[in-house]
C-alpha positions as CSV (number, residue, x, y, z in Angstrom):
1,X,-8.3,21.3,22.2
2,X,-6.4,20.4,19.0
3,X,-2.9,20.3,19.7
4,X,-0.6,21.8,17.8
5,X,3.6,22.5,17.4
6,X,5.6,25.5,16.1
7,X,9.2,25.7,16.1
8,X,9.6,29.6,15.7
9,X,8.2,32.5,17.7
10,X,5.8,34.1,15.7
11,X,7.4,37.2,15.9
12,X,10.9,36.3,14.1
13,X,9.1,34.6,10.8
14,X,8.6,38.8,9.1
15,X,12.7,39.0,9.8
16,X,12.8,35.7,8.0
17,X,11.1,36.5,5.0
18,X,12.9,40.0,5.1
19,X,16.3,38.5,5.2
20,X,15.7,35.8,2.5
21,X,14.6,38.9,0.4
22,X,18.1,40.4,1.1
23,X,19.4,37.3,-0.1
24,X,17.7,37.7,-3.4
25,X,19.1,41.1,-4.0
26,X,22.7,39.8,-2.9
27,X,24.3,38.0,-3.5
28,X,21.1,37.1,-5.8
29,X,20.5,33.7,-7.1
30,X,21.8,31.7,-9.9
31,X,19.8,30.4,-12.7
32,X,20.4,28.6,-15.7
33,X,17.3,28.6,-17.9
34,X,17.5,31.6,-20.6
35,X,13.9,32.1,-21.0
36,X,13.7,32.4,-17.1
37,X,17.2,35.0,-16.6
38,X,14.4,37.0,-19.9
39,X,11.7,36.9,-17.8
40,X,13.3,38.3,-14.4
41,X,15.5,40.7,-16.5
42,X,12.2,41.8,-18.5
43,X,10.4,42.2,-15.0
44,X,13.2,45.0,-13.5
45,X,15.5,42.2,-12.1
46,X,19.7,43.0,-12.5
47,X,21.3,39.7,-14.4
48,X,24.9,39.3,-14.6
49,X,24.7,37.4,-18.2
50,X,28.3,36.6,-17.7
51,X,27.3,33.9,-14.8
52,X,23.7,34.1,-14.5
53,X,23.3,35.5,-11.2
54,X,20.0,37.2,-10.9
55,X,18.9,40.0,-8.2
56,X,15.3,40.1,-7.9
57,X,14.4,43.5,-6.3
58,X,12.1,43.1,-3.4
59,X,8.8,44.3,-5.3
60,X,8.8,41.9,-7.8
61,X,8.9,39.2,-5.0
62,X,6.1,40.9,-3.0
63,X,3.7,40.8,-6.3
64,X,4.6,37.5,-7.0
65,X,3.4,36.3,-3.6
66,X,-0.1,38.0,-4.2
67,X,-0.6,36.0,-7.5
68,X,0.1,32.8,-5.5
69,X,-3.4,31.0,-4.7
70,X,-3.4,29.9,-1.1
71,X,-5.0,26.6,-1.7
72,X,-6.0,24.5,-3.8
73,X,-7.4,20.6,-4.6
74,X,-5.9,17.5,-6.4
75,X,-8.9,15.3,-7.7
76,X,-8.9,11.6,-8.2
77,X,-9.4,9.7,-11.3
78,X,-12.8,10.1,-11.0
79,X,-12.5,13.9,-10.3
80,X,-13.2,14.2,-7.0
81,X,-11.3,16.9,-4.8
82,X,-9.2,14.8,-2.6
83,X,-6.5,16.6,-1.2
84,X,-6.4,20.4,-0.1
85,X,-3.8,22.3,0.0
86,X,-4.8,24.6,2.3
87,X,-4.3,25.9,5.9
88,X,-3.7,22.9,8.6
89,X,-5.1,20.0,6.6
90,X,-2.7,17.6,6.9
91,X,-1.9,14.8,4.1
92,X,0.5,12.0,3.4
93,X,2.1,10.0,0.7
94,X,5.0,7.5,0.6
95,X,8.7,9.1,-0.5
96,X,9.3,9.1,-4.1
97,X,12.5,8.3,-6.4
98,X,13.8,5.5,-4.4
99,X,16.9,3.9,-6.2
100,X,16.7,0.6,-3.9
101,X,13.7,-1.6,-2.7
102,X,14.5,-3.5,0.6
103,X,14.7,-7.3,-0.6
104,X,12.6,-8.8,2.5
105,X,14.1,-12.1,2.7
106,X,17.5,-11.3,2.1
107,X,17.5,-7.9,3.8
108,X,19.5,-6.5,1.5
109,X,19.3,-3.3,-0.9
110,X,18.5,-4.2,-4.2
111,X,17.8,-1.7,-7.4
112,X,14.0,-1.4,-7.7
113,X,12.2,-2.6,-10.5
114,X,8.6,-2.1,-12.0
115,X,7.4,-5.0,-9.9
116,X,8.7,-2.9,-6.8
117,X,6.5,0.2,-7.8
118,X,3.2,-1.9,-8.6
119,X,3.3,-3.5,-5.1
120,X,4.1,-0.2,-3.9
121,X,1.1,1.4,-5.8
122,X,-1.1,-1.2,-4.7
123,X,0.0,-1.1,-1.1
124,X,-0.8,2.9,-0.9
125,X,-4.0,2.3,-3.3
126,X,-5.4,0.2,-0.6
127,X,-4.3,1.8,3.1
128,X,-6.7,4.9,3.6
129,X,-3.6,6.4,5.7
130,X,-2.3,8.2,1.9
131,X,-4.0,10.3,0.4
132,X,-2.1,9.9,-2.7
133,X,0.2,8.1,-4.2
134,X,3.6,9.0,-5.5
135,X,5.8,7.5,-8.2
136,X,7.8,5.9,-5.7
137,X,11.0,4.2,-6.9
138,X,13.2,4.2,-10.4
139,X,12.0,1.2,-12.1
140,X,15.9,0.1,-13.3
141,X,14.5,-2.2,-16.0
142,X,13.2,0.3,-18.3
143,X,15.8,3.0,-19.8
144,X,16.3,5.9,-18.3
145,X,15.5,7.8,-21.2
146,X,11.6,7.1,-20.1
147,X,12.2,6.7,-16.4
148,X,10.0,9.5,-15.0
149,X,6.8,9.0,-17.1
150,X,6.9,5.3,-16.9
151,X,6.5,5.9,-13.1
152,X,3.7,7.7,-13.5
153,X,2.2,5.4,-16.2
154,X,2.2,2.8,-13.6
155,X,0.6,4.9,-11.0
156,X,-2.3,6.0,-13.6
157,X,-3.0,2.3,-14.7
158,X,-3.0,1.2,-10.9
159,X,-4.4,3.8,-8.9
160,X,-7.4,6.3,-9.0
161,X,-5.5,8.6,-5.8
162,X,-3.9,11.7,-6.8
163,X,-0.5,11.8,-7.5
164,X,3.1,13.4,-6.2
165,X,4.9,13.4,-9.2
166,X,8.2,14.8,-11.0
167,X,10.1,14.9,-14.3
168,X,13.9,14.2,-14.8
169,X,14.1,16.6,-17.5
170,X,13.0,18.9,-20.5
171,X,12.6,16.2,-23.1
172,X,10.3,14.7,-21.4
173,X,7.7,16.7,-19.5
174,X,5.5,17.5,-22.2
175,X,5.1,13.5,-21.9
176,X,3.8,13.3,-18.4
177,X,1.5,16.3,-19.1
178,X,-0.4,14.2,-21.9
179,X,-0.6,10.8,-19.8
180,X,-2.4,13.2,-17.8
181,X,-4.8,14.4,-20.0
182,X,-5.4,11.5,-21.2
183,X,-5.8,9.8,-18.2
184,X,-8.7,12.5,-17.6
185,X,-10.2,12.1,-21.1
186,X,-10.3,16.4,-22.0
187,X,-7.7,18.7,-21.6
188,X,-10.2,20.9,-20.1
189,X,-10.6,18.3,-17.2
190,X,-6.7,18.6,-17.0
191,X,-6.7,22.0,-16.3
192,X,-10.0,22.2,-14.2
193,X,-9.3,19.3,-11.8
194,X,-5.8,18.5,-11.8
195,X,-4.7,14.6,-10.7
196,X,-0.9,15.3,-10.6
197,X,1.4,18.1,-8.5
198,X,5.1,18.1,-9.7
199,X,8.0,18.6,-7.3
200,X,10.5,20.9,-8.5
201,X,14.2,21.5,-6.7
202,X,16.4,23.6,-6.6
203,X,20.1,23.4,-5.9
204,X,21.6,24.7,-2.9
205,X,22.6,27.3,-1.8
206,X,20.8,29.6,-4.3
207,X,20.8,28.1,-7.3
208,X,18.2,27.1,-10.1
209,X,19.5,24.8,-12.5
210,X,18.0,25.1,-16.3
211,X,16.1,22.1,-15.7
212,X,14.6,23.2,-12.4
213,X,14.4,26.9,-13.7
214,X,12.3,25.6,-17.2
215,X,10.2,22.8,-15.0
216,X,8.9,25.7,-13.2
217,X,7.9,28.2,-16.4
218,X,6.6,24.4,-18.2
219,X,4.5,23.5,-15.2
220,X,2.9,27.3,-14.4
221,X,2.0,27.3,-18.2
222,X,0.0,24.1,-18.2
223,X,-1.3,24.7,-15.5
224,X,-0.4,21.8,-13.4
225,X,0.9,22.4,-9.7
226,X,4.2,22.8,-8.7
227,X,5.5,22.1,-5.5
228,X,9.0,23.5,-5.0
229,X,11.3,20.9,-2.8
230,X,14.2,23.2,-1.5
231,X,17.0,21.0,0.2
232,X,19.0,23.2,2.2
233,X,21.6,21.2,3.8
234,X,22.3,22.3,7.0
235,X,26.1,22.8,7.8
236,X,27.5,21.6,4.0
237,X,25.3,23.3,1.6
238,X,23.3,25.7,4.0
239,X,24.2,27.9,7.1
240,X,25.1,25.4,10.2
241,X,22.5,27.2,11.9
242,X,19.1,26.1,11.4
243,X,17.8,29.6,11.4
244,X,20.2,30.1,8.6
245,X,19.1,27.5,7.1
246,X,15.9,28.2,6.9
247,X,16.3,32.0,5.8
248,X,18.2,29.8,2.9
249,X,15.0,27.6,2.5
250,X,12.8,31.0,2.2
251,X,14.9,32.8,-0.9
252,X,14.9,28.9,-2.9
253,X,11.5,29.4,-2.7
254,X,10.7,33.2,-3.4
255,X,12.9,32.9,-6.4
256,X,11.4,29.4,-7.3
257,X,7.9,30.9,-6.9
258,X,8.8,34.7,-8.5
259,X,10.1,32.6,-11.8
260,X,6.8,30.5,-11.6
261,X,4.4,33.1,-11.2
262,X,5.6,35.6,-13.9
263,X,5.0,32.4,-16.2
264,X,1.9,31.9,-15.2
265,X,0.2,34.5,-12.5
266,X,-2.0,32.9,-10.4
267,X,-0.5,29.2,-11.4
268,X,-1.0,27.1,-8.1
269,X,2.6,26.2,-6.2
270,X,3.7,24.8,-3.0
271,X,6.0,26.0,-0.2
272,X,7.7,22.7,0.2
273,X,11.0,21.0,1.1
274,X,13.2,18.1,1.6
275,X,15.7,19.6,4.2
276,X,18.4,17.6,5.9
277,X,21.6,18.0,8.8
278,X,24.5,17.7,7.9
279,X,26.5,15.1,9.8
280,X,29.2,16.1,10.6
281,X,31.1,13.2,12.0
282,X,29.7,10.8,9.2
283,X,29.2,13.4,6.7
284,X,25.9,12.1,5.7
285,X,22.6,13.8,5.2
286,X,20.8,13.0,8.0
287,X,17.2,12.4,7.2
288,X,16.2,11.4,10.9
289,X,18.1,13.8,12.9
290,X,15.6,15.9,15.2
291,X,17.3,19.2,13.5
292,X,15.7,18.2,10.3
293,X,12.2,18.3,11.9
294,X,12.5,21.4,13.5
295,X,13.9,22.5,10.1
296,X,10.4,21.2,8.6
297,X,8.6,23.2,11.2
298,X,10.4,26.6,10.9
299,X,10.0,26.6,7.3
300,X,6.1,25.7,7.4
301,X,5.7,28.3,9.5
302,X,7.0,30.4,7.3
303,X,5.1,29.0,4.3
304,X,1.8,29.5,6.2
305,X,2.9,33.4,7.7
306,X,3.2,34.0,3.7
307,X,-0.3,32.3,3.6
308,X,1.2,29.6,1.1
309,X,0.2,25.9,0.9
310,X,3.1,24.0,2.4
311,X,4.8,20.3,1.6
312,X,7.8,18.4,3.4
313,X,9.9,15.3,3.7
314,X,9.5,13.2,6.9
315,X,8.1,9.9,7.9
316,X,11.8,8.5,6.8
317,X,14.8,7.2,8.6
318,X,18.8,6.9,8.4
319,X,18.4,3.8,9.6
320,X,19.2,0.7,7.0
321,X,16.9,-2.0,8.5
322,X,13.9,-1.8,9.7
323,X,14.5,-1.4,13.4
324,X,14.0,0.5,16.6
325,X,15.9,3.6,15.0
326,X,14.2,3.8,11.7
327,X,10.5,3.3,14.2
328,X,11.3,6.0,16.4
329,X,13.2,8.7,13.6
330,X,10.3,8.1,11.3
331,X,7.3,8.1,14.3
332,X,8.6,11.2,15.9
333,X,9.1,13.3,12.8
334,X,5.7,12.2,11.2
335,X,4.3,13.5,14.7
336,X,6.3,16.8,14.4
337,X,5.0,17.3,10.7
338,X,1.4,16.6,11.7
339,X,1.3,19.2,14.5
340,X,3.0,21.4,12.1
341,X,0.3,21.1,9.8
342,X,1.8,20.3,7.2
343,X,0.0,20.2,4.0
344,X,1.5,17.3,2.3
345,X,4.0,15.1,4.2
346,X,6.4,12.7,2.2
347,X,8.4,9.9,3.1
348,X,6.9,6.8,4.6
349,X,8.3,3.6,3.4
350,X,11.9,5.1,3.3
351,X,15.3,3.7,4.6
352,X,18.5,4.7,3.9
353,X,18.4,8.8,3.8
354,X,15.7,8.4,1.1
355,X,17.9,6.1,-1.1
356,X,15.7,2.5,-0.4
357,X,11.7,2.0,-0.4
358,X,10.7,-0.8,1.8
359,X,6.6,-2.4,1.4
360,X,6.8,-3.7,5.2
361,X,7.9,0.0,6.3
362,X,5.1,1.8,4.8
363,X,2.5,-0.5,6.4
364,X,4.5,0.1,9.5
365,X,4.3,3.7,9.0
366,X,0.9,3.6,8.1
367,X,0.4,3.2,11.5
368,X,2.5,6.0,12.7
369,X,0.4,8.6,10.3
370,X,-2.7,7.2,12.1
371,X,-1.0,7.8,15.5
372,X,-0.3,10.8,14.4
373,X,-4.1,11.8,13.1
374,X,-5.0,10.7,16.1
375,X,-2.9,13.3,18.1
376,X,-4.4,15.7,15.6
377,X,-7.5,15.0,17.1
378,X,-6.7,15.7,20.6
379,X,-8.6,15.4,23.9
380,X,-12.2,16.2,22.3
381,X,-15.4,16.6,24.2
382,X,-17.8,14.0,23.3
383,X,-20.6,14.8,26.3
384,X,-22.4,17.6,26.9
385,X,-20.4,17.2,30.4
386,X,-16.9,16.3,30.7
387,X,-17.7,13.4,32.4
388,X,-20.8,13.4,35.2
389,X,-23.2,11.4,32.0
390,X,-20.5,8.4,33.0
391,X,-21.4,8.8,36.6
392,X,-25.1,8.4,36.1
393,X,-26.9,5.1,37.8
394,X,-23.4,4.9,39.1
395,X,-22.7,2.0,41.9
396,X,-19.7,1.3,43.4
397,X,-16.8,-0.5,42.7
398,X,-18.6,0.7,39.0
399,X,-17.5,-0.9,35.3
400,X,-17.1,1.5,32.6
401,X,-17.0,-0.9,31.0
402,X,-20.7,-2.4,30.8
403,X,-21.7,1.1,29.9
404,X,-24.0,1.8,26.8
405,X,-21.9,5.1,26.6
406,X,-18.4,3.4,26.5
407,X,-19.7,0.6,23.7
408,X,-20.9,4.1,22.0
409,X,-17.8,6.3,22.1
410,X,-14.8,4.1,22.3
411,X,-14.4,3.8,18.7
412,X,-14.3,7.8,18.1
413,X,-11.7,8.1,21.5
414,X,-9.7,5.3,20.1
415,X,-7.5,4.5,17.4
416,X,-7.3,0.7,16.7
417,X,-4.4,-0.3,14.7
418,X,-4.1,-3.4,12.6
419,X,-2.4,-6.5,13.3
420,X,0.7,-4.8,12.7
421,X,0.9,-3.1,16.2
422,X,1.2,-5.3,18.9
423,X,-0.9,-4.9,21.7
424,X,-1.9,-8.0,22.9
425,X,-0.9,-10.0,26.2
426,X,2.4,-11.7,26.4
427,X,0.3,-15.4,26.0
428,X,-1.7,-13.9,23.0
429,X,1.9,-13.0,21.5
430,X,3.4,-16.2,22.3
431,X,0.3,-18.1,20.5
432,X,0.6,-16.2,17.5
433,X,4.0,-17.0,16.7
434,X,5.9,-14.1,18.8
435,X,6.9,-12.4,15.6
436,X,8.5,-8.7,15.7
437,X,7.1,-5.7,13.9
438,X,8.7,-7.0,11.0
439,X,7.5,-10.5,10.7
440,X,3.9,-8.8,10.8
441,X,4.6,-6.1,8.4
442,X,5.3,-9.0,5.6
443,X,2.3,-10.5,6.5
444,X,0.2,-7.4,6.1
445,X,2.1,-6.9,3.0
446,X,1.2,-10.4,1.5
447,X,-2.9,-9.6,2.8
448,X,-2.6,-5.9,1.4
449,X,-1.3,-7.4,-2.1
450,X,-4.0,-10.3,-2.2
451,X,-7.0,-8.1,-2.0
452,X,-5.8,-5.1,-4.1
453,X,-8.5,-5.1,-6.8
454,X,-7.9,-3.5,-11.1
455,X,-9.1,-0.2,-11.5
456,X,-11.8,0.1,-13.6
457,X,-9.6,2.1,-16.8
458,X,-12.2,2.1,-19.9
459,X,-9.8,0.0,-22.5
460,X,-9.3,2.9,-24.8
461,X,-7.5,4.7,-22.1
462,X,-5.0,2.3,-21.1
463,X,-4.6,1.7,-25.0
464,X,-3.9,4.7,-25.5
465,X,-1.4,5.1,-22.5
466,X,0.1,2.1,-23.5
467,X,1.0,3.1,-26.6
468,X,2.4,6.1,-26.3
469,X,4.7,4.6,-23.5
470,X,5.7,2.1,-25.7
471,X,6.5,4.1,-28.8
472,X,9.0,6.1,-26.3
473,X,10.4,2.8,-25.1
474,X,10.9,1.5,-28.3
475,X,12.7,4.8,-29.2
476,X,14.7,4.1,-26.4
477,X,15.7,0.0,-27.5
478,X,13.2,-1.8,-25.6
479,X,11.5,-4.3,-27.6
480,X,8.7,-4.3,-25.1
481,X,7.4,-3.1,-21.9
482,X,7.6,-5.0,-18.5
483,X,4.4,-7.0,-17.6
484,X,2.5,-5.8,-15.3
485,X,0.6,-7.7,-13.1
486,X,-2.8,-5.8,-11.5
């Protein structure tokens, strides 16, 4: 009785795959790292040096795919499997690479800072709703020379979830990859239970930049997951159909994962995504529109008919505030991504087409993932009858609820959300202050924060991380790191 959601007939996901292998053979794909263009051309694929266009012939694709593993874990700090990659099991973490927090006394949008991230960190540290953390925002008060690895340096000294992570360039992932091991204490650890999974995007339509191109052949070769984020945009920088688009989606990601995989056979990579409609009167990319879910849901389905682990970007909202739009865009897509089964579902805490992180929105859509779990669930069966045990002793006009059965079972039937949700009486509202959804979101931010405890990091660990971020920093001008508060 689990309910479930596809957007596609099952039938039209082979012509999908067929047509985004078309695609690959022409007009081909575009990709700007030399030792990738030597790797397809060494592997029978056509270049055009002249513009880097690369045809992949349709074999090479389908022996890619059969290298691919079709699940796989990320471990905690303490290496313990903690998220699978595999099949229906759904997972969530909050949106990543914000550029703005949402100040929540002024309301305005602000550029985030390292304190942003740590409350961040500890907010998702603490709420059992994510499964892992992600380096959230752009901390603007280090250089951006060591932007993407300071995130994660955060997240390693804060946090013992795994982690949905990504470089901003060549220089410096070879950086992130030894916080990691470090963070582990043996490479072998590193390899064997791996904390971190790194998105990697490409451009659309049907390009791989050099960056994107080399993160792929970098991350298959050490062994650390990749999950590819193609962005088609529907209508701009993607067919204005959503089938279209989607047929887009598919050849991003055979090319991303053919590249990947003759790095690395058997390297573990994700069938993931960050799509978005066009809009066409505001020309925005619209985050929250109901196209982009069933986007999400086409192209899971055609992750999971390739039997590939699968990722996506929901849980967000165009919406600036936190209102009734950004509750209802972000609710109703989280639902859509659940019954998708979606492996790994980012997003929650985000405004603003994924430009602005918010603390009070991810406790609100804390609640909207455990809604959402709890749909997951369905009707159940928790009797051996449907419902005659009820009826036993039964005397008229009857009270279910004096019953030694209801006292048992309403815990598993229901979901009881925190003080967030609202679900008291008008009175019991009125005597607690009658404060919106907001009001109580800054207050379960303020708890959350307060009882966020250290992890325990033996010292020569975090000495060690510490110093190699700060001799990067230092490189960079900075006399000395921000202070962290834990």
């Amino acid at each position: 009785m689990k309910p479930s959601f596809k957007a596609l007939p099952e039938d039209l996901l082979p012509k999908i795959v067929e047509e985004a292998v078309e695609l690959l053979s022409s007009p081909g794909i575009k990709v700007g790292s030399p030792e990738a263009i030597e790797l397809l051309f060494s592997s029978g694929a056509e270049v055009d040096q002249n513009n880097g266009i690369v045809k992949i012939p349709e074999e090479l694709i389908l022996k890619s795919l059969e290298s691919v593993p079709c699940e796989f874990y990320l471990y905690d700090a303490f290496g313990a499997p903690t998220v699978h990659y595999a099949g229906d099991q759904v997972h969530f973490d909050p949106g990543s690479s914000g550029v703005n927090i949402l100040d929540s006394d002024t309301l305005e949008h602000r550029p985030s800072e390292t304190d942003d991230l740590v409350n961040i960190i500890k907010i998702s540290e603490i709420l059992d709703e994510f499964d892992a953390q992600s380096t959230a925002v752009i901390c603007h008060d280090v250089p951006e020379e060591i932007g993407d690895f300071y995130r994660l340096y955060l997240v390693l000294l804060l946090s013992k979830k795994p982690i949905v992570t990504g470089a901003f360039s060549t220089k410096t992932t070879h950086v992130m990859f030894d916080l990691l091991q470090i963070s582990t204490g043996s490479s072998q650890d590193a390899l064997n239970k791996p904390r971190a999974i790194f998105d990697v995007c490409p451009s659309p339509p049907l390009n791989w930049t050099d960056f994107g191109s080399q993160n792929l052949i970098d991350l298959a070769r050490a062994q650390i997951p990749a999950q590819i984020v193609s962005m088609p945009l529907s209508g701009a920088a993607a067919p204005v159909t959503l089938i279209g688009s989607i047929v887009q989606h598919a050849a991003e990601c055979l090319s991303g994962l053919t590249i990947h995989q003759l790095a690395n056979p058997g390297a573990a990579i994700v069938w993931g995504g960050a799509p978005a409609s066009f809009h066409m009167r505001e020309g925005t990319t619209s985050i929250g529109a109901p196209e982009t879910s069933l986007l999400v849901s086409g192209y899971a389905q055609v992750g999971k008919f390739l039997n590939l682990p699968t990722h996506t970007y929901l849980t967000a909202t165009d919406s600036k505030l936190i209102d009734a739009q950004a509750g209802m865009e972000s609710a109703a897509s989280t639902l859509v991504g659940a019954l998708s089964g979606v492996n790994m579902i980012s997003g929650a805490g985000m405004l603003d087409f994924l430009a602005c992180q918010s603390p009070e929105k991810l406790v609100i859509d804390a609640e909207a993932i455990a809604n959402a779990r709890r749909f997951l669930k369905g009707i159940g069966s928790y009797t051996d009858t449907l419902a005659l045990e009820h009826y036993e002793n039964f005397e008229f006009p009857g009270n279910f609820l004096a019953q030694d059965l209801t006292r048992k079972l309403y815990r598993d039937v229901q979901y009881l959300p925190s003080e967030v949700i609202d679900r008291g009486s008008l009175r019991a509202w009125k005597q607690k202050g009658s404060q919106d959804i907001f009001s109580r979101a800054k207050s379960r931010v303020s708890q959350l924060l307060a009882s966020y405890e250290p992890l325990d990091i033996p010292s020569e660990i975090e000495q060690e991380l510490h110093k190699i971020v700060s001799s990067y920093a230092s490189k960079a001008g900075m006399e000395s790191l921000p202070r962290i508060i834990a």
